[in-house]
VEXGUMAR-705731 format. One record per residue (C-alpha): x, y, z. Coordinates in pm, whole numbers, plus 50000, padded with zeros to 5 digits. Each point is the difference from the previous one (the first is absolute). Last residue first. Layout:
N
XYZ/...
***
This chain:
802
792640948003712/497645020949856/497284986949754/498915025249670/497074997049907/498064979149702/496615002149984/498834978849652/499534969250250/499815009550380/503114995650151/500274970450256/503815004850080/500774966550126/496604983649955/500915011049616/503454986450020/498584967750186/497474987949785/497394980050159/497665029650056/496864985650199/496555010750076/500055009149598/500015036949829/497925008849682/500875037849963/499265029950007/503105022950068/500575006549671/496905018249987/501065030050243/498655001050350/497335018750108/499855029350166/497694992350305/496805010049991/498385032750098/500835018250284/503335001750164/500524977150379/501774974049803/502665022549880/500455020050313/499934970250211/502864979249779/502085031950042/499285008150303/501214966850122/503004997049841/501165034650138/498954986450329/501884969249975/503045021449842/500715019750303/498155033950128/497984997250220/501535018550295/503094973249955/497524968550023/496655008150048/499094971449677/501874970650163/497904983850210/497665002749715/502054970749873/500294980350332/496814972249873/501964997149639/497994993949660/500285033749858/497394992049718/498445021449752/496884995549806/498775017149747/496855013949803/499375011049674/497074981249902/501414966250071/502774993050250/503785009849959/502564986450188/502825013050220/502544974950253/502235009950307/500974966350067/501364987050324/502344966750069/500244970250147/499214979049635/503184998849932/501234977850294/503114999550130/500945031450266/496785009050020/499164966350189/497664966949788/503844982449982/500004970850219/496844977249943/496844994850112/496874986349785/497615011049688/501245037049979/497985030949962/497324996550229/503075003150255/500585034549979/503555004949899/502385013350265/501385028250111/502384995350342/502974986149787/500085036049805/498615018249737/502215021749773/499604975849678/496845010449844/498975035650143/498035010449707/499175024549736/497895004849663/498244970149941/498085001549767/496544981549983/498994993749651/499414964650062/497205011450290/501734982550335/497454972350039/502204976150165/501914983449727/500375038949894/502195003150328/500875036850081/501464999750400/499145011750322/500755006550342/499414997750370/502165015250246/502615020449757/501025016949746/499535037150034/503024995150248/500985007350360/497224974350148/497245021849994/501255043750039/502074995849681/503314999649842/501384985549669/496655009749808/500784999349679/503774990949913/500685029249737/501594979649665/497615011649752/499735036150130/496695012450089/498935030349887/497364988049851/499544963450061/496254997549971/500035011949645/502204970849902/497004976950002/498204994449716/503075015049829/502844968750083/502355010850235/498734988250273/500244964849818/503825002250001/499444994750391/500105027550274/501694990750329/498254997950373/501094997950359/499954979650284/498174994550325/501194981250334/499174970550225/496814994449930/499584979849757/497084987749736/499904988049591/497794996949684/496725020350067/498535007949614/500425025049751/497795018049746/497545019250200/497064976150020/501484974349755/502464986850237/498114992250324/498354971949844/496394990449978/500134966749950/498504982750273/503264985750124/501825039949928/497335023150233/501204976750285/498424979550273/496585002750009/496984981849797/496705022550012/497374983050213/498315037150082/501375012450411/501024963350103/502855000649747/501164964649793/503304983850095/498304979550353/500074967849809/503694994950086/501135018250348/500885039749886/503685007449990/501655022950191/503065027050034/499695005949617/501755003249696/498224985149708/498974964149950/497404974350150/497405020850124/500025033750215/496015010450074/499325036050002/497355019050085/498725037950089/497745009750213/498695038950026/500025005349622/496795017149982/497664983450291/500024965950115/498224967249918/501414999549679/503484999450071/502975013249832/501524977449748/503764997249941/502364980649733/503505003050103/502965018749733/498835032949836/503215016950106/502484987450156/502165032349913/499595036249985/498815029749801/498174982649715/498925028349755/496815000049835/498755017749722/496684996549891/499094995849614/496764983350040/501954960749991/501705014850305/497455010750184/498104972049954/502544979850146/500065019250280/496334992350006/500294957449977/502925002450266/498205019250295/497824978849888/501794968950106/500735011850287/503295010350147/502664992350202/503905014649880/500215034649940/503315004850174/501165036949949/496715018549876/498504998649697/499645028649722/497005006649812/500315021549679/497715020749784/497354999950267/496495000249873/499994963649990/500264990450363/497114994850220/497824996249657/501964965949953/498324984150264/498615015850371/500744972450218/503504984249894/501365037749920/498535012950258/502004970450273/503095006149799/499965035650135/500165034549865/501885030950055/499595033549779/502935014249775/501395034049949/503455001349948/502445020850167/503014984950002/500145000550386/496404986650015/500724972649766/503164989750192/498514998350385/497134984549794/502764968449889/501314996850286/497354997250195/499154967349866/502724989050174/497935016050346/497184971949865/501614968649887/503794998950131/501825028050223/503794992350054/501384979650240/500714969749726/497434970950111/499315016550314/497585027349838/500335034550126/497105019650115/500415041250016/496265002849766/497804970150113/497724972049923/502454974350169/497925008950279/496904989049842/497065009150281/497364980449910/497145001049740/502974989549726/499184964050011/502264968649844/499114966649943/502174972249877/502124994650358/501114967049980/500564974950287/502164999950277/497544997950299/501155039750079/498575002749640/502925003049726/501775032749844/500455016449645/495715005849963/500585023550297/499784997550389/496945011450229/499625026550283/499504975450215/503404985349982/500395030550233/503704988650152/502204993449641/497535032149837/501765023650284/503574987549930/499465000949571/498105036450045/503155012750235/502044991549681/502284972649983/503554993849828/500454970049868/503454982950045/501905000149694/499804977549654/496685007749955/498074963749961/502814984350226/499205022250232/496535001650010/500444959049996/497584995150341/497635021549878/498015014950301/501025033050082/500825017649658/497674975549800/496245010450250/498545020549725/497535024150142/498605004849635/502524985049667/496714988649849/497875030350035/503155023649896/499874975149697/496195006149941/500615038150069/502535004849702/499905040949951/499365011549677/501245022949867/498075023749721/501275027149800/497735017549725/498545017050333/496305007450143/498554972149895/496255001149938/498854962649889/499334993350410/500075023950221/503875012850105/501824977350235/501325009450366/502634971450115/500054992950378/502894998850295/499324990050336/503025011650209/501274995150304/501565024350310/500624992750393/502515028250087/498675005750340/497805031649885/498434974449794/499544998149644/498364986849682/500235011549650/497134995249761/501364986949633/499405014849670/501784986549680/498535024049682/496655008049804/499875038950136/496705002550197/497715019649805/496944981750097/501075001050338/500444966550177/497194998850332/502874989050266/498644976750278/501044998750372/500414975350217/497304973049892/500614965850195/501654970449986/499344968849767/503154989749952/499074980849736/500704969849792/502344985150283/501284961450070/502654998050270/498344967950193/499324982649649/496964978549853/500594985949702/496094986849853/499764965849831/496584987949804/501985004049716/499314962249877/496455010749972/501485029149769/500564975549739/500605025549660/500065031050184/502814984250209/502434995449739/502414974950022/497954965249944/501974966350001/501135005950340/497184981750206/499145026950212/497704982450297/501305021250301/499935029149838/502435023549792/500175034450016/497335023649846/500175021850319/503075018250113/498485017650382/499035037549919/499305014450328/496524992350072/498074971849797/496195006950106/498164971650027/496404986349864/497504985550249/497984988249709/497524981850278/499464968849793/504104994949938/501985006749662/501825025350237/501915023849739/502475017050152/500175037849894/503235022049923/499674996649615/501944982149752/499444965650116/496235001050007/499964961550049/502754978950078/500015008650363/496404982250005/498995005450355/497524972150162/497845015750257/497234987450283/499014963249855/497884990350262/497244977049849/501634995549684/502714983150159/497784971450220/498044991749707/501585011549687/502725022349863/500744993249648/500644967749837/499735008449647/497285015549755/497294973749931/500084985050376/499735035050101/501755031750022/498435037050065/501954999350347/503125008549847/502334992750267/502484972949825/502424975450015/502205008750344/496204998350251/499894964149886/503084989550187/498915019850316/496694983349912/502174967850035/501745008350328/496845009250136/498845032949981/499755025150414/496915018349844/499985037249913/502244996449700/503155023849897/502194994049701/503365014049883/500864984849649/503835012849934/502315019550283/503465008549910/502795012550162/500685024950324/497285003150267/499745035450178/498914989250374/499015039549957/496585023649900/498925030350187/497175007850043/498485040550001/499725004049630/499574962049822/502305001149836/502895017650224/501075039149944/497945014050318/500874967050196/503885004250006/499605038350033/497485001750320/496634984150056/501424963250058/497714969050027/502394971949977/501864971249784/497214987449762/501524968349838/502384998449701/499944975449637/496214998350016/498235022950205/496164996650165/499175035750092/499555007850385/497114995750232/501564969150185/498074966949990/499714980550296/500614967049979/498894972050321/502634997950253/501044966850124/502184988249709/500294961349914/503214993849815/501254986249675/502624992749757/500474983449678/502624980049950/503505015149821/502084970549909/503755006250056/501665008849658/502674981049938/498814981549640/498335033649893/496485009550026/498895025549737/496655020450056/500795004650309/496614995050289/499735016250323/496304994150084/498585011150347/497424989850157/498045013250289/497264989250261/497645017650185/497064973749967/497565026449907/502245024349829/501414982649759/503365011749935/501744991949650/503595007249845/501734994649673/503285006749828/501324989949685/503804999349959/501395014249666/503835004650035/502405029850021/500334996050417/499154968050130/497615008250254/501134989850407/498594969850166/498105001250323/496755003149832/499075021450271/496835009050190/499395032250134/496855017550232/500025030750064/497175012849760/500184965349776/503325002049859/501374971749756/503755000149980/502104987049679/503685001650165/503145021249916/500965007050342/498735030950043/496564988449842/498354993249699/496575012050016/496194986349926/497375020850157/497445006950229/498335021650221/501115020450317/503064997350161/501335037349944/498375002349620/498724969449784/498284993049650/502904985349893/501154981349655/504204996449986/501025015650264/503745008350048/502014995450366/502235023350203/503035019949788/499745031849791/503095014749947/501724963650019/502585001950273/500334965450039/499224978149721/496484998849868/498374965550015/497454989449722/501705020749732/498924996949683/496794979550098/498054983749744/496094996850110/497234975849894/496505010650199/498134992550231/497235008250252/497364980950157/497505013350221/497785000350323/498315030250177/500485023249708/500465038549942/500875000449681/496284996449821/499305033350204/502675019749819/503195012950133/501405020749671/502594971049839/503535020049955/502924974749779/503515013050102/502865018349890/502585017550304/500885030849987/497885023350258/501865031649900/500165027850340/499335034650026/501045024350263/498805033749998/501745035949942/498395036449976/500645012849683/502015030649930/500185022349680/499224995149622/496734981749961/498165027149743/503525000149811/502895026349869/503074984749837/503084994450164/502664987849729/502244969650056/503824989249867/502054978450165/503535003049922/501735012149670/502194966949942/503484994750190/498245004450323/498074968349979/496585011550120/497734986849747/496045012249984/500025021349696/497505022349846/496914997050290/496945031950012/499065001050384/497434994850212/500555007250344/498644984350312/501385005050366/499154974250286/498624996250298/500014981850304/503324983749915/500264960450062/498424974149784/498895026649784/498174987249701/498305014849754/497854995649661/499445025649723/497154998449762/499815012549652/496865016749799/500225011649655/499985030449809/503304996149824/500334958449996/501944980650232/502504971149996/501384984750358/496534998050127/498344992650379/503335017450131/502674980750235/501285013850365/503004985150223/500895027550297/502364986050260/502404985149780/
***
């Protein structure tokens, strides 16, 4: 993958602005081509990949250039004149994740913790190669001679007093167990006085070199770039320009706030508030990208590359969970080697969006005359409160967010076990296992092995792609499954503009309610919670809405303040759902506004009410196939089964998994916030196998019989309701569904289920409403079993088939 490329916006308004972003680590040019996407899978059993050339101002050949991502997350000081001391004491409480890197590491050689230091000049605190705190005064090294416990709070200290020469350094753990050799303080008398290098103080990395071609032009600051990448926390750093005692050292920890007296608490005094320098507050400003420095200089940082702040400090105490209630005990800062908010490469080309710009899914094709080609697809929205269709889909750019660059197909050790068959990689899965620079997704863990929570789309997101297959059942997944579905809108024929979760969340309810139905994509799953609040809106207005996948509606997300529209995203898996992580305890809550993460269902927003079912089961091994219920037949829902037969299997073939049923699916549970009237009106309940199971918020503790071949609850539901004002919902609960839509030239019972639910829901004016015997007073719960059996509205008979 020669040419990786990203755009500045992945949603874009008629009229408006977007920029394009290249990188040719290879050909000296390159051709660009924007084209019009309908379907992005390849399978030759479906229609094949599907693009239109449409005419653009950037259309033609570029000339080529290398540019590099500087990953890596670090704290950026600008070199001021109180920072370039003679003598001084610096420390700070650290808690390594990985203190020595095994062999092969993609980034090996040792990890500064504070430095103001470049090619043997300056100073700093590191850890070196083998694991050991190191104080550095310009060439000049003294040990502690023990290595840092990894995963534990140590606090670290040094001092040089330039007078006498001499050095000490303090390698202190927090805990001390029974066999732990004593670790003494160390010192040495160094000949050369300090001289201060003319870089930018750092904290978590260390200025690497000058550089004035495509490492330093994308590097913070421009021209330097930044390496010694430390991985873990860092909590309390603090510089002085005197070489403390042991005491003021001790001092220095409770406070920097210079306005204290004898009234108002210890404070700095005497020998500290004489040369205080900088004492950062990571617990402060948490939301944004700046370090606070409580110091008297104000020598605020910069926080590059999105490190996970709001994590616990050195002095949590447990009995508080949310950091915005005790953020002095979030004093903590996670610094990580493969950390990246932004690519931060330069302008290519840009494409000025024509006002009349059909609303669609756009993407710029790149080539080279050596077969080098990648996309960077876009959605075009119409202004805001003038839609341009009755149809609206929109596309789920949160999730593709969350599932970015993921690393699953080349680093889960139990892909097979998860899939049932040896994954199958894609040249994006090989290239993304050797460029960890380029980021992983909120599904992997940190090089270090901690959590990935935080998720940026300014880079190049190669899973972000028409022709990509997903591992987990070699078959497209997120965005080119989406695909699907506007490969089968634009062979029907309907007119419909594209939208994304991220307008919906930032432009409210007026994003959406002049279309007479929205329709998802195939695996809605992250969102905001106002992405929620205004689809529920919709619905209470009279809005239709029909579900066109499963997992939907499942992880509580926040995109981050400090960034532009929906640029960062977060997540933060708790103590329940499925998920390849799990937060460490007191860390639950989001950096980006204090919400609590985990899943839309433990702060009681489930995923049922939003479309009327809920996720209940995963595999991926192979699809199945639907069968209508005696509630199909019943009027309020009938109509979509036109020319359906009762007994047809819907869906017994597909493009996903072979099935309509399949991946991730869904079932009605009015326990769960399925609306009581919710019908149920097919489902796949009993042709699961071994490799589906039931998700595990579901049951209390193992046991045999949670597969597809036991358990009743591994199943889909294709469920209808009716919302207020004339509106509907319905729900095809089943990731592979639209997988199934091309099938046979179009023309199979999905797709004539489908169109008829579309057609309906897409009419003006409300919905035609049901009769009054269908109003009724309905429990959570229906205890008895012939009525459960058959469920038949009271006062609307029908007549059951076998």
């Amino acid at each position: 993958m020669r040419i990786t490329a990203y755009a500045d916006k992945w949603s874009v308004q008629q009229g408006d602005q977007i920029k394009f972003y290249v990188n040719c680590d290879g050909p000296s040019e390159y051709q660009a081509q924007l084209v019009q996407l309908i379907n992005g899978n390849t399978d030759p059993a479906g229609p094949g990949l599907k693009e239109i050339p449409a005419d653009a101002s950037f259309n033609g050949t570029h000339a080529g250039r290398q540019q590099v991502i500087n990953s890596g997350s670090y704290v950026m000081v600008p070199d001021r004149a109180p920072l370039n001391v003679d003598s001084f004491t610096v420390q700070a409480y650290i808690w390594p994740t990985m203190p020595h890197k095994p062999e092969g590491y993609w980034r090996p050689g040792p990890q500064a913790i504070i430095a103001k230091y470049l090619d043997g000049v300056g100073y700093g605190l590191f850890i070196n190669e083998h694991g050991e705190l190191e104080l550095r005064v310009n060439g000049q090294v003294l040990s502690s001679g023990a290595p840092v416990r990894d995963r534990a709070w140590t606090f670290v200290a040094a001092t040089y007093d330039a007078a006498t020469g001499k050095a000490v350094l303090y390698h202190e753990p927090q805990i001390r167990y029974a066999l732990d050799p004593e670790i003494t303080p160390k010192e040495a008398v160094f000949a050369d006085p300090l001289a201060n290098a003319p870089v930018p103080l750092v904290i978590g990395a260390c200025a690497d070199r000058f550089d004035d071609g495509p490492d330093g032009a994308s590097s913070v600051p421009n021209g330097l770039v930044i390496g010694s990448h430390y991985n873990g926390k860092i909590d309390s750093p603090r510089i002085a320009s005197a070489a403390l005692s042991r005491l003021d050292i001790e001092r220095l920890k409770l406070s920097a706030d210079s306005g204290q007296d004898e009234r108002r608490g210890p404070g700095p005094v005497g020998s500290i508030a004489s040369c205080l320098v900088a004492s950062w507050d990571f617990g402060r400003d948490i939301p944004t990208r700046s370090a606070y420095d409580d110091g008297p200089y104000k020598l605020h940082g910069e926080v590059i590359n999105l490190p996970t702040r709001a994590m616990t400090g050195y002095n949590w105490t447990g009995k508080e969970t949310d950091w915005t209630r005790v953020p002095e005990q979030y004093g903590a800062i996670h610094f990580h080697d493969d950390d990246i908010d932004d690519a931060r490469w330069d302008v290519d080309f840009t494409f000025d969006v024509p006002a009349d710009m059909r609303s669609a899914v756009w993407a710029v094709k790149l080539t080279s005359s050596e077969g080098d080609e990648d996309y960077v697809p876009s959605v075009v929205r119409p202004p805001l409160g003038k839609p341009t269709a009755k149809i609206a889909v929109i596309l789920s750019t949160t999730s593709y967010m969350a599932y970015a660059n993921e690393h699953l197909a080349a680093n889960a050790g139990g892909a097979e076990l998860l899939v049932y068959r040896v994954p199958i990689m894609q040249a994006q899965n090989m290239f993304l296992a050797q460029h960890r620079e380029y980021g992983g997704s909120i599904y992997d863990t940190h090089t270090d092995g901690s959590e990935i929570c935080l998720s940026s789309r300014l880079r190049p997101v190669l899973s972000f792609r028409p022709r990509y297959d997903h591992f987990l059942e070699q078959a497209p997944w997120q965005f080119p499954a989406d695909l699907h579905l506007i490969d089968w809108l634009t062979e029907k024929g309907y007119d419909f503009d594209v939208i994304t979760d991220e307008d919906v969340a930032y432009d409210g309810l007026e994003r959406i309610e002049g279309y007479n139905v929205l329709l998802t994509g195939t695996h809605p799953e992250h969102h905001s919670g106002h992405y929620l609040d205004n689809i529920h809106a919709y619905k209470e207005r009279g809005g239709r809405f029909m579900y066109m996948g499963g997992d939907g509606f499942y992880w509580v997300h926040t995109y981050h303040p400090a960034y532009g529209r929906g640029e960062v995203t977060e997540m933060r898996r708790c103590e329940s759902g499925i998920r390849t992580w799990r937060a460490d305890p007191g860390e639950y809550h989001h950096q980006s506004t204090g919400d609590l993460g985990g899943m839309w269902r433990f702060v009681g927003r489930y995923l049922h009410p939003v479309a009327g079912t809920g996720m209940s089961a995963e595999g991926f091994d192979i699809g199945t196939y639907y069968t209508r219920t005696p509630e199909s037949n019943n009027p309020r829902v009938s109509w979509a089964f036109e020319g359906i037969d009762y007994n047809e299997r819907l869906g017994d073939f597909g493009l996903v998994s072979g099935g309509a049923a399949g991946l991730e699916i869904d079932i009605v549970d009015t326990t769960l916030g399925s609306p009581p009237h919710t019908l149920v009106a097919a489902t796949s309940a009993g042709r699961h196998t071994e490799g589906m199971l039931l998700v595990m918020e579901d049951y209390g503790f193992s046991q045999a019989g949670i597969d597809g071949t036991h358990h009743p609850r591994v199943r889909s539901d294709i469920a209808f309701h009716e919302t207020p004002n004339g509106g509907a919902c319905f729900a095809f609960s089943s990731i592979a569904f639209c997988g199934s839509l091309s099938h046979n030239n179009y023309d199979n019972n999905i797709s004539t289920l489908v169109a008829s639910v579309l057609n309906r829901f897409s009419q003006d004016g409300p919905l035609p409403a049901p009769g009054e015997e269908h109003v009724l007073h309905r429990g959570r719960k229906d205890y008895d079993p012939e009525l459960n059996r058959v469920r038949v509205d009271a006062g609307a008979p029908v007549e059951v088939s076998p």
